[in-house]
TORPA-628963 format. One line per field, with one value per residue: residue in three letters; y negated, x, z negated of N, C-alpha, C in turn. Coordinates in nm, 2 decimals. Layout:
// residues N
residuo <- ALA,...
n.y <- Y,...
n.x <- X,...
n.z <- Z,...
ca.y <- Y,...
ca.x <- X,...
ca.z <- Z,...
c.y <- Y,...
c.x <- X,...
c.z <- Z,...
END
This chain:
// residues 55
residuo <- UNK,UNK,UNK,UNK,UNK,UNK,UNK,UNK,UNK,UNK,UNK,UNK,UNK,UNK,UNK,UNK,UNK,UNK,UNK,UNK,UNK,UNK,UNK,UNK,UNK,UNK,UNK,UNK,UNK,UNK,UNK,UNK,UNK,UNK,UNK,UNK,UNK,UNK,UNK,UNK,UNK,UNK,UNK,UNK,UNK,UNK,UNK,UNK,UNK,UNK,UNK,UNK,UNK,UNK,UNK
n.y <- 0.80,0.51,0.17,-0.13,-0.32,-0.09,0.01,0.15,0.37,0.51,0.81,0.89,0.77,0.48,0.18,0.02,-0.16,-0.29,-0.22,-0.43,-0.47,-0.22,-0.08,0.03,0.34,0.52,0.80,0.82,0.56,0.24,0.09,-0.18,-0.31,-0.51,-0.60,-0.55,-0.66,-0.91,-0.67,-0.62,-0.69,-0.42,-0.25,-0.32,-0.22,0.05,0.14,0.15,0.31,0.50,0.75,0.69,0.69,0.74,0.60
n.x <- -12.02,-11.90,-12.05,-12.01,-12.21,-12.27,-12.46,-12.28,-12.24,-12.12,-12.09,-12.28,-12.45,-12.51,-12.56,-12.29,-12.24,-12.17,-12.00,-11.82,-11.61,-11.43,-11.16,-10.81,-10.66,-10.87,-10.91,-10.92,-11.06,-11.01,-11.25,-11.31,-11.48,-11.78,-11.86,-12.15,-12.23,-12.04,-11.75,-11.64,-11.30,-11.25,-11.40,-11.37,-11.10,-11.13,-11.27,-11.10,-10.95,-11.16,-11.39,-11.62,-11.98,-12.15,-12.47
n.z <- 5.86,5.69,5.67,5.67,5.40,5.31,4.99,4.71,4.40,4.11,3.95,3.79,3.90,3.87,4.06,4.19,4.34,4.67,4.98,5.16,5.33,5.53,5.63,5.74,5.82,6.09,6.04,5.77,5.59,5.40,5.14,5.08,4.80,4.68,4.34,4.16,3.92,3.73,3.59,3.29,3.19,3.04,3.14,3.43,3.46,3.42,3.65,3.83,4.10,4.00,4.19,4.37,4.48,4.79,4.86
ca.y <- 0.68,0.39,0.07,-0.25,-0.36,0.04,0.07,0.29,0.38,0.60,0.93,0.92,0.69,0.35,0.07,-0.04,-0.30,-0.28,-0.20,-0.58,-0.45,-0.10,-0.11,0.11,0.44,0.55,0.94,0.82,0.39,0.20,0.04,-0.27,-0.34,-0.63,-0.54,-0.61,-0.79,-0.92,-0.65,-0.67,-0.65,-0.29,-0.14,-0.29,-0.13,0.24,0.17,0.17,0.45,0.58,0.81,0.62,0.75,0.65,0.58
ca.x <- -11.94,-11.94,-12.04,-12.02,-12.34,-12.34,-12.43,-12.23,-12.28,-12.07,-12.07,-12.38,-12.56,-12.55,-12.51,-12.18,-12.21,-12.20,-11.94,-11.80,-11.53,-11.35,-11.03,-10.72,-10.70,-11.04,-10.95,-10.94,-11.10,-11.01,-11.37,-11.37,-11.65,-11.78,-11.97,-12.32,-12.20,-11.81,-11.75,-11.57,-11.16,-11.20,-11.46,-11.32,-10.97,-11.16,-11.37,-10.99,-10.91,-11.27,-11.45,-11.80,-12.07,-12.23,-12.59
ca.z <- 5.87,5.58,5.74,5.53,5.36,5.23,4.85,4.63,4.30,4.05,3.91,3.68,3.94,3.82,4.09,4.15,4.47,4.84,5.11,5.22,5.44,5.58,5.68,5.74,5.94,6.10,5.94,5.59,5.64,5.29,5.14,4.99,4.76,4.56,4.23,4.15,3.85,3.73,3.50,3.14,3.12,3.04,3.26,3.52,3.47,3.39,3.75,3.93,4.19,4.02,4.26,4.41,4.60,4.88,4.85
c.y <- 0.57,0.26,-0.05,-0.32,-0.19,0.02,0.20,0.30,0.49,0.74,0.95,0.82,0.57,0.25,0.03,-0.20,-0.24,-0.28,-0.35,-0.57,-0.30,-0.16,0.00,0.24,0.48,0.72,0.92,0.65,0.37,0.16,-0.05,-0.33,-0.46,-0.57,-0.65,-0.71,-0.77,-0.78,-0.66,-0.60,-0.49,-0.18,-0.22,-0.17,0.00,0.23,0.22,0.26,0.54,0.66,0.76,0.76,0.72,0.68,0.59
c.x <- -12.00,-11.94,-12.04,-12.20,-12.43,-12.33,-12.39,-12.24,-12.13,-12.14,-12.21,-12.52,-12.59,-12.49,-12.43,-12.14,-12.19,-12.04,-11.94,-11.70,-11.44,-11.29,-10.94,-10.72,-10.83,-11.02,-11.01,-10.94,-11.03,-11.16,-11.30,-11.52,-11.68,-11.88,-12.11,-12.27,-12.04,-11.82,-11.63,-11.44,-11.16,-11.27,-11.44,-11.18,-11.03,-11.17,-11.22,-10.93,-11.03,-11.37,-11.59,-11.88,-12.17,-12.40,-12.65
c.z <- 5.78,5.69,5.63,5.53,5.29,5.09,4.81,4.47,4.22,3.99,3.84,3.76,3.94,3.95,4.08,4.22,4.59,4.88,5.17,5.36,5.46,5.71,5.67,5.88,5.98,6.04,5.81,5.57,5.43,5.29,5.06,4.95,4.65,4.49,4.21,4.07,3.84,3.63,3.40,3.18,3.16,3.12,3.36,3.57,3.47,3.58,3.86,3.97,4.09,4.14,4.29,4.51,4.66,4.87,5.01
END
């Protein structure tokens, strides 16, 4: 189970930011996460519905 205050990271490992709040059904919870840093225009749009993984 994700609890908030979990870091997750992407695919290659790099730090992406923490677990602020889960929400939605308890089968399949949503995460919201805030990033370490803002990132740029276009990596943010790539990071969206990207696949994370929990640390």
């Amino acid at each position: 189970m994700v609890t908030e205050g979990t870091r997750v990271a992407d695919a290659r490992g790099v730090l992406r930011g923490k677990v602020v709040r889960v929400f939605g059904p308890v089968a399949r919870p949503y995460l919201s996460i805030r990033p370490q840093r803002v990132p740029a225009p276009a990596e943010g749009a790539a990071l969206l519905g990207a696949g994370l993984l929990i640390e």
